[in-house]
C-alpha positions in Angstrom: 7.5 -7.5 -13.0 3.9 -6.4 -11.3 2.7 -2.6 -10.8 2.5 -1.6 -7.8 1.0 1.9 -6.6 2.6 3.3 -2.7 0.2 5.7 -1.4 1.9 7.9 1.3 1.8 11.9 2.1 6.0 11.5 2.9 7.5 12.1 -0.5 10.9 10.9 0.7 8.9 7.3 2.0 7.2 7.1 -1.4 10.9 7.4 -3.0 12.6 5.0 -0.8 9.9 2.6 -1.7 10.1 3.6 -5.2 13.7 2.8 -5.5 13.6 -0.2 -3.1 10.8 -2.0 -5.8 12.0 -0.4 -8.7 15.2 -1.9 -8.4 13.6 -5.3 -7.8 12.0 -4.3 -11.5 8.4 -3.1 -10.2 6.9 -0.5 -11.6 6.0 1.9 -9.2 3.5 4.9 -9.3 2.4 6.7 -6.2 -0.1 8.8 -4.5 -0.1 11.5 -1.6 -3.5 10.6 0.0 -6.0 8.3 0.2 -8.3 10.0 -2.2 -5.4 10.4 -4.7 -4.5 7.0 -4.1 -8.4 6.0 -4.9 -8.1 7.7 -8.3 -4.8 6.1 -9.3 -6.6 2.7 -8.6 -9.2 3.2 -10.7 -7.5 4.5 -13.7 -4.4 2.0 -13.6 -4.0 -2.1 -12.8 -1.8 -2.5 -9.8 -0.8 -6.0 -8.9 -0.3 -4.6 -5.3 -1.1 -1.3 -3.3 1.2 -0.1 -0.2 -0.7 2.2 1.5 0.5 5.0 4.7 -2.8 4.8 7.5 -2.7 8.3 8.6 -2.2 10.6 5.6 -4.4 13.8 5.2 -7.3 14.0 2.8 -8.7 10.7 3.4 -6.7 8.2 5.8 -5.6 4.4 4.5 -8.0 2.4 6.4 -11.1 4.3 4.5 -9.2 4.0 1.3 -8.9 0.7 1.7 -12.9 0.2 2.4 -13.6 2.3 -0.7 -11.4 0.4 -2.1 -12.6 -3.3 -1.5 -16.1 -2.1 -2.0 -15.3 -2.2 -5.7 -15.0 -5.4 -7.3 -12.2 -4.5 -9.9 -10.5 -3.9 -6.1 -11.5 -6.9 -4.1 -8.4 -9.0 -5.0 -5.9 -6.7 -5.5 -3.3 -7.4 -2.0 -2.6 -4.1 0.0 0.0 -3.5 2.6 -0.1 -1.5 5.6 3.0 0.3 6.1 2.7 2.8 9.1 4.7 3.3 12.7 1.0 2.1 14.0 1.7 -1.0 15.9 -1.3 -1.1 17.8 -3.2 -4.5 18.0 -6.7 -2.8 17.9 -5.6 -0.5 14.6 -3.7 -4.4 13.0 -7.2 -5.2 13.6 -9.5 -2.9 12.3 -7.2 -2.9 9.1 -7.5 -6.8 8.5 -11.2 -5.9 8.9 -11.0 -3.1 6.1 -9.1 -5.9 4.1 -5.6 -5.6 4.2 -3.7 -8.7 3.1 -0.5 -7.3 5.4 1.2 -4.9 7.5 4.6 -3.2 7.0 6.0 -1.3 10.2 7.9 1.7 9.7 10.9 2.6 9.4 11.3 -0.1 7.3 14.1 -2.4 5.6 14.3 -1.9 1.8 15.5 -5.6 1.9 12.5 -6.8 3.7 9.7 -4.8 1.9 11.0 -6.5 -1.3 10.8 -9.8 0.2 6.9 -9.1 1.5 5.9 -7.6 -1.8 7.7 -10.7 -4.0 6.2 -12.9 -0.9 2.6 -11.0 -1.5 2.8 -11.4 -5.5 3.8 -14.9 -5.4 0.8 -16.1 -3.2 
């Protein structure tokens, strides 16, 4: 299946989306900041990046920037998945180029049908 990287400071969020993708036959590497996340990026090739928006170290809206400011980065689909559920933050990040948005707490069920939704597309 794809490679997908999760970049969250929760260790136990990053593990429940491990198993949730891994099961689904993903394989699934993961970061604990934005900066971390950044580096993983650029040394592997992820078919999709989940991403936390307020993590220490660098946040996921400036990761994401960083991110889509690199061309080996610009088509890569990243999902938002945060308690944020403000309109202004949804907007700002489809402005920083996220393809999607993920509130938690989550459904395992329903983050595998985004991500298959998101790789499909």
């Amino acid at each position: 299946m794809a490679a997908i990287l999760t970049v969250d400071d929760s260790a136990s969020i990053r593990q429940a989306i491990k198993i949730a993708l891994a099961g689904e036959g993903h394989d699934v590497a993961e970061a604990g900041n934005g900066a971390e996340g950044l580096t993983k990026a650029d040394t592997g090739d992820f078919a999709l990046i989940i991403t936390d928006l307020n993590m220490p170290v660098m946040d996921g809206l400036t990761m994401i920037r960083q991110l889509r400011a690199k061309a080996a980065h610009q088509g890569v689909p990243i999902l938002f998945l945060t308690t944020e559920s403000d309109a202004e933050i949804k907007a700002q990040a489809k402005a920083a180029g996220a393809t999607g948005w993920v509130t938690k707490p989550f459904d395992p069920e329903q983050l595998v049908r985004i991500v298959n939704k998101v790789l499909a597309s």
